[in-house]
ZADODREN-832632 format. One record per residue (C-alpha): y, z, x; residue number from 1; residue in one letter. Coordinates in steps of 0.5 Angstrom, whole numbers. Layout:
# ZADODREN-832632
+-------+-------+-------+-----+--------+
:     v :     w :     u : num : residu :
+-------+-------+-------+-----+--------+
:     Y :     Z :     X : NUM :      a :
...
+-------+-------+-------+-----+--------+
END
This chain:
# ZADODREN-832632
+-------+-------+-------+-----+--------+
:     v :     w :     u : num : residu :
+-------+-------+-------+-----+--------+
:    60 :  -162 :   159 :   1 :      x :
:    54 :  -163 :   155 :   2 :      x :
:    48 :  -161 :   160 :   3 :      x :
:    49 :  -155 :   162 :   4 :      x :
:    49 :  -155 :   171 :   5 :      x :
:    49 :  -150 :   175 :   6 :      x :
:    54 :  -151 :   182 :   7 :      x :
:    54 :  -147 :   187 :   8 :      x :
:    58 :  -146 :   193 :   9 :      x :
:    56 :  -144 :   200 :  10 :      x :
:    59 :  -144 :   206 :  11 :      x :
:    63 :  -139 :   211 :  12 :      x :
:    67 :  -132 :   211 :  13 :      x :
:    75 :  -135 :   209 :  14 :      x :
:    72 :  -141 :   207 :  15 :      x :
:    75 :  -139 :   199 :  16 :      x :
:    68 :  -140 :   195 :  17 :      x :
:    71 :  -134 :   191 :  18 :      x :
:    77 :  -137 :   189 :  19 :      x :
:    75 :  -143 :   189 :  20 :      x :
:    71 :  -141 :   184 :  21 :      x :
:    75 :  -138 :   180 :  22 :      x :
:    78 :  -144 :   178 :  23 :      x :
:    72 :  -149 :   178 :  24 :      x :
:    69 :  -145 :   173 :  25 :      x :
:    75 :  -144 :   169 :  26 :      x :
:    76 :  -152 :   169 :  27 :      x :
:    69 :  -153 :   167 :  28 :      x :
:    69 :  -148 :   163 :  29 :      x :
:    63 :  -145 :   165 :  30 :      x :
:    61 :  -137 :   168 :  31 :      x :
:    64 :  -135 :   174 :  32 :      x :
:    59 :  -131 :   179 :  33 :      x :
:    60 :  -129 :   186 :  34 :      x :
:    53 :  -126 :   189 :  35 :      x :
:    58 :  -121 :   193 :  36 :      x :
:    61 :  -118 :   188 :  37 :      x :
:    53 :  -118 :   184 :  38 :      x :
:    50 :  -114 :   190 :  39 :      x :
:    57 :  -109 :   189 :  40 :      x :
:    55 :  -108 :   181 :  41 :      x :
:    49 :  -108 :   182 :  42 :      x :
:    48 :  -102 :   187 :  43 :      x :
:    54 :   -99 :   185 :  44 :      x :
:    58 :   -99 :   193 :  45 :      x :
:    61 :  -104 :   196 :  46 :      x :
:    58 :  -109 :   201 :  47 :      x :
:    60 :  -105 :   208 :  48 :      x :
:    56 :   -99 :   206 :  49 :      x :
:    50 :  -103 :   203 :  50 :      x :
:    50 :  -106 :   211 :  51 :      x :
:    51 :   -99 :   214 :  52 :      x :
:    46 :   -96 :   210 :  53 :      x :
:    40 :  -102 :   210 :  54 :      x :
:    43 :  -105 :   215 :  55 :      x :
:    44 :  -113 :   216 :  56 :      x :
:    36 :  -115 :   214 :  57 :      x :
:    36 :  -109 :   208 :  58 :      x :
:    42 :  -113 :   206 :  59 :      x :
:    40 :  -120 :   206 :  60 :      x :
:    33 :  -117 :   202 :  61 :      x :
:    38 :  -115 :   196 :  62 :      x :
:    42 :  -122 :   197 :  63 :      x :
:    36 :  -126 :   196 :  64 :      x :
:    34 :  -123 :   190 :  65 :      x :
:    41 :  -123 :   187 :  66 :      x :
:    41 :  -131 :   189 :  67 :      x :
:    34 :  -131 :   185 :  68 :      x :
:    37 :  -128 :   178 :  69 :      x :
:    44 :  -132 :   178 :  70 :      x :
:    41 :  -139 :   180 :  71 :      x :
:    36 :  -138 :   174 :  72 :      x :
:    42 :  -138 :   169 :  73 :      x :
:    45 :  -144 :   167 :  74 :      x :
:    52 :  -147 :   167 :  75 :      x :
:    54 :  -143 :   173 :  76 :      x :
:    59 :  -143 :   178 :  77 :      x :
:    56 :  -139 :   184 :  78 :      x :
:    60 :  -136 :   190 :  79 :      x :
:    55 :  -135 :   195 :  80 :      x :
:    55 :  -130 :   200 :  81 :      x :
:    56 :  -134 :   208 :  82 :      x :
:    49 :  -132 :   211 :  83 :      x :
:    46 :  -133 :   204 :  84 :      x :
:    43 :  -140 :   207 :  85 :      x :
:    39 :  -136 :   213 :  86 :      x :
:    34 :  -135 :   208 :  87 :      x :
:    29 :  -142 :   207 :  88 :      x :
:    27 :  -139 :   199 :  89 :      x :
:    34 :  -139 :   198 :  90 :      x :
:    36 :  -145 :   200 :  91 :      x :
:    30 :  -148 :   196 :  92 :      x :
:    33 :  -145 :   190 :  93 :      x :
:    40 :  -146 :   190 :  94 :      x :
:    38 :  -155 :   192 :  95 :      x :
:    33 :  -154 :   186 :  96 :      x :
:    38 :  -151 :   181 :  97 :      x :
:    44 :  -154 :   181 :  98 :      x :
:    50 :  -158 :   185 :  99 :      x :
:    50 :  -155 :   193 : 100 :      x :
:    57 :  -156 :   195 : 101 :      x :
:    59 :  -154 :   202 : 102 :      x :
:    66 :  -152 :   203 : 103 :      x :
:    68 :  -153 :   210 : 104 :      x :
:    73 :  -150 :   213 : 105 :      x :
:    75 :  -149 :   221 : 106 :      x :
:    74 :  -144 :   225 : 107 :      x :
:    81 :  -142 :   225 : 108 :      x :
:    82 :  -142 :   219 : 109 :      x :
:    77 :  -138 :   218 : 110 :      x :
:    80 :  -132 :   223 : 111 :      x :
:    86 :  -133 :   219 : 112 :      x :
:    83 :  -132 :   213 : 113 :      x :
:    79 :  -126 :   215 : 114 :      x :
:    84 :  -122 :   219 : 115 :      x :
:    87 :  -117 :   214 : 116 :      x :
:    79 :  -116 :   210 : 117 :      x :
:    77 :  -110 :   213 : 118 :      x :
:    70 :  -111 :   207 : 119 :      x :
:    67 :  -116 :   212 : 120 :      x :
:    62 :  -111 :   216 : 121 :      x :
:    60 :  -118 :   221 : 122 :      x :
:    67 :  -117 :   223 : 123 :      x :
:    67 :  -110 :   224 : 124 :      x :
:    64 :  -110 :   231 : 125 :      x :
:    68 :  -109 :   239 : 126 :      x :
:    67 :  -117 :   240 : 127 :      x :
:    73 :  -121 :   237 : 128 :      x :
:    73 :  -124 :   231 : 129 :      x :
:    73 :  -132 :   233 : 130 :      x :
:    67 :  -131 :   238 : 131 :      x :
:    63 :  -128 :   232 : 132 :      x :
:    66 :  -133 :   227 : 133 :      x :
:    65 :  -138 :   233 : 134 :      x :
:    57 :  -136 :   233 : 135 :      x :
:    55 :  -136 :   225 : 136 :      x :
:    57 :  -143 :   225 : 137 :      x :
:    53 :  -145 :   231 : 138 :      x :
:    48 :  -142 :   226 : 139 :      x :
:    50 :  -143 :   219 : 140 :      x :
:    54 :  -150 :   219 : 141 :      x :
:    47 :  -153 :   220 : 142 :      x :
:    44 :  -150 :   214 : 143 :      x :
:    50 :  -151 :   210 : 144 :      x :
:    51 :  -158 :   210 : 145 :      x :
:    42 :  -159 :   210 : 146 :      x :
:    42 :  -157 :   202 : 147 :      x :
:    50 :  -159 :   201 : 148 :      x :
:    50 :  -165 :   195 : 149 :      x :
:    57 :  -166 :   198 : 150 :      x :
:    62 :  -163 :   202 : 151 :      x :
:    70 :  -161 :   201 : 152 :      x :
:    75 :  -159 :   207 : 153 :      x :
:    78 :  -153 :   205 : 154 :      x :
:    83 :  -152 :   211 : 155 :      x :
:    90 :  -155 :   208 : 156 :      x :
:    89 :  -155 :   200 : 157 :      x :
:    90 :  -150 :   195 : 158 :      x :
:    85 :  -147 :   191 : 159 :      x :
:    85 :  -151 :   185 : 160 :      x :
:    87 :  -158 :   189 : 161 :      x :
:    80 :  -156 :   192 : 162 :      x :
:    77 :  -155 :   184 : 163 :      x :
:    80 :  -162 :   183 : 164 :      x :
:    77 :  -165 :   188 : 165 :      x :
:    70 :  -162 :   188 : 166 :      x :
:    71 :  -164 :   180 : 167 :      x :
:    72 :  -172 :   182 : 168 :      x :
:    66 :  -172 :   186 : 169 :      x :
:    61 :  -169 :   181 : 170 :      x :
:    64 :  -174 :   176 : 171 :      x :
:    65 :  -170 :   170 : 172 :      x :
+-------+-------+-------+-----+--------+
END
């Protein structure tokens, strides 16, 4: 790859944008970034006490300013946090500085996925975790497919097939 891209990844919580990643950058041989693990470094605790403590918006403050660092290195591949895309700066930003892949997964998927992860503070709540999921999309997936360049389903493909498939459609 001569010119160095930036591709970011945006989607749901268990969409896989982790480690789909992972495998993406090591394919193309780029640096791999997830904006999650960044706020964790960055404030030396991990995401369920930064929500507990600034809440959701303090939270989403933090998110928008990581986003704003990563996307202006070059040859990246980012894994967004799922309610990144709530934010209009951020969303200008990653359609500006890179590829935006949407990786769609449905809602079942999603709830299995998720059910064992106890560092999603939105599914730590009294309402079930399919209503919650079920509600995020409602909101999200209209954001998601507004800034994707294109979009890859998740649901019944390993993570390097995934990498594969989004490597074929950028055309490297």
């Amino acid at each position: 790859m001569a010119e160095k891209r930036n591709i970011f990844l945006v989607g749901p919580m268990g969409a896989g944008k982790s480690t789909i990643g992972r495998h993406l950058a090591d394919m193309l041989h780029l640096e791999f970034y997830d904006s999650d693990q960044e706020i964790e470094r960055r404030t030396g605790a991990d995401i369920a006490w930064v929500f507990d403590l600034e809440g959701e918006e303090g939270f989403r403050v933090r998110e928008e300013g990581v986003i704003q660092d990563l996307t202006e290195l070059q040859g990246i591949v980012l894994a967004t946090g799922g309610g990144s895309v709530l934010s209009k700066e951020t969303r200008n930003r990653l359609s500006a500085r890179g590829i935006v892949v949407y990786l769609e997964t449905p809602i079942e998927k999603q709830v299995a996925r998720t059910q064992r992860d106890k560092k999603r503070p939105l599914l730590q709540t009294e309402e079930e975790p399919r209503e919650v999921l079920e509600r995020l999309a409602a909101e999200r997936n209209p954001l998601y497919a507004e800034i994707a360049d294109f979009t890859v389903r998740t649901d019944e493909q390993s993570a390097r097939a995934v990498a594969n498939q989004i490597i074929e459609k950028l055309g490297f």
